[in-house]
N, C-alpha and C positions, 0 to 999 in steps of 0.2 A: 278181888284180884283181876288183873285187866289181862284183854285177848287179845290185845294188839301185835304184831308183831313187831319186834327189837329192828330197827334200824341204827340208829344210833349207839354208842358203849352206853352201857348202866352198867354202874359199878355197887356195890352193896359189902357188906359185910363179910369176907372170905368167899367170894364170887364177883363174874362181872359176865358180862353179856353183850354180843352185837351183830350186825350181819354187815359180812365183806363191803357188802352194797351201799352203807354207812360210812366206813371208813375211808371214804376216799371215791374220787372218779378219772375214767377215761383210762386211759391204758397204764402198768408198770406196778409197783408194791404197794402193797395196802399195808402197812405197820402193825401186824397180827398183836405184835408180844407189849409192846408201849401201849395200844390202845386198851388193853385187857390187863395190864399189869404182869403180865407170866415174867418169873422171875429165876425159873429152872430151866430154861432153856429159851433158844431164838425161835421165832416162827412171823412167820409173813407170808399172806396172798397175793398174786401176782397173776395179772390181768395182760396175755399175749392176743397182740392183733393181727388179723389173720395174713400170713401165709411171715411172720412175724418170727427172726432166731437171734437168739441169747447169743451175748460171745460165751465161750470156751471160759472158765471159770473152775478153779478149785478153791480149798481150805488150809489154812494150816492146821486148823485143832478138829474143826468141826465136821462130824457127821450129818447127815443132811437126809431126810426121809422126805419126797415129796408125795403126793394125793391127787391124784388129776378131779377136780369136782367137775368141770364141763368144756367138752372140745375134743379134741384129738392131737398130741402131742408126740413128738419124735425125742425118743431121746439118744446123744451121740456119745460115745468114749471114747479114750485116746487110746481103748483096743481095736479103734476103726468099728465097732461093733454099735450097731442100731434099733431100738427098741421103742414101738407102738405102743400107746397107752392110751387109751378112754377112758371116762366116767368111769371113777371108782379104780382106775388102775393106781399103783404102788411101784413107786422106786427108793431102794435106798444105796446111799451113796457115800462109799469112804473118803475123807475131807479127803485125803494127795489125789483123788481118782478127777483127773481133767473130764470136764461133761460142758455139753451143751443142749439146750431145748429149744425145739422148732414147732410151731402150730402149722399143724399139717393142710388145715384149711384155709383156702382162699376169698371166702366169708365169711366165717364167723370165729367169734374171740376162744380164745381158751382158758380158763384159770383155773388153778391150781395154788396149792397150799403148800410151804415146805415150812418142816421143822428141823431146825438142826443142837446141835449140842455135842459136849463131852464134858461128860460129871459135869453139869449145870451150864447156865449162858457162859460163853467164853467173849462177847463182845465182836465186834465187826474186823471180819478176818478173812473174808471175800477179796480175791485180786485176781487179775488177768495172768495169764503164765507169762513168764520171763519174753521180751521180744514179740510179745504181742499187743496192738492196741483193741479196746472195748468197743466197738461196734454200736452201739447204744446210739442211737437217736435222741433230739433234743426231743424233753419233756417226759425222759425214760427215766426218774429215778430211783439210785436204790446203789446198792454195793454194786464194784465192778464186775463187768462179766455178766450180769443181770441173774445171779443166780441168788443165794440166800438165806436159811434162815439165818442168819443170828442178826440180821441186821437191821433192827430195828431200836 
C-alpha cells in the first residue's frame, strides 16, 4: 500500500481521491465535483488572490455551503451585513441570498471550498444580478459572479 500523498485524482472503485493542489493552478476554480465524479451535488475550490473580491452573485436553485480552508475571507449580503471567516470558518447560503467574497489579505491567497445543491446537482445556475456586470479579471474562470458550487 503506498504513503505517498494524492496529488493528482485517482479514481477507483466507488471512490476517488485528490488534492486542490492537483487539480488545477494559479488563481480561480478548481472543478471539485468533475475531477472526483460527485454526482449528488456541485462542489468546487476556489483559489482568491490577495486583497482579491468576487462580484455579487446568486442562485436560482442552489444552496451553497462554503468552508474557508486557508486565508481570511469577508463575506457581503444584500442585507449590507458582513462576515469574517478563517481557517475552518462556515457559511451557508440560500440560492436568491445576493453575496459576495473578499480576501481580506493583501498577501496572501485564500481558498475555500463551496458545495452547493437542491435534491442533487441542479447544473450551472450562477449569474450576476439583473444590471450588473461580473467584475472577473481575465484568466478568472468559472461561473458568473465568481461564486459556485455547482459549476463544475
Amino acid at each position: 500500500m503506498s504513503r505517498e500523498e494524492v496529488s493528482e485524482p485517482i479514481e477507483a472503485d466507488g471512490y476517488a481521491v485528490a488534492s486542490l493542489d492537483g487539480l488545477g493552478e494559479g488563481y480561480g476554480f478548481r472543478k471539485v465535483r468533475k475531477a472526483l465524479g460527485v454526482t449528488a451535488f456541485g462542489v468546487n475550490g476556489i483559489v482568491l488572490p490577495p486583497a482579491y473580491e468576487t462580484g455579487r452573485h446568486l442562485h436560482e436553485e442552489q444552496e451553497e455551503l462554503y468552508f474557508v480552508h486557508s486565508g481570511t475571507v469577508e463575506f457581503e449580503f444584500d442585507d449590507d451585513s458582513t462576515h469574517v471567516l478563517g481557517p475552518g470558518g462556515l457559511a451557508r447560503v440560500d440560492a436568491s441570498t445576493v453575496r459576495k467574497v473578499r480576501n481580506l489579505s493583501d498577501t496572501d491567497d485564500a481558498v475555500f471550498l463551496i458545495a452547493g445543491g437542491k435534491d442533487g446537482y441542479v447544473g450551472r445556475d450562477g449569474k450576476v444580478p439583473e444590471g450588473e456586470e461580473s467584475p472577473r479579471g481575465a484568466g478568472f474562470g468559472g461561473p458568473p459572479g465568481g461564486g459556485g458550487g455547482g459549476g463544475a
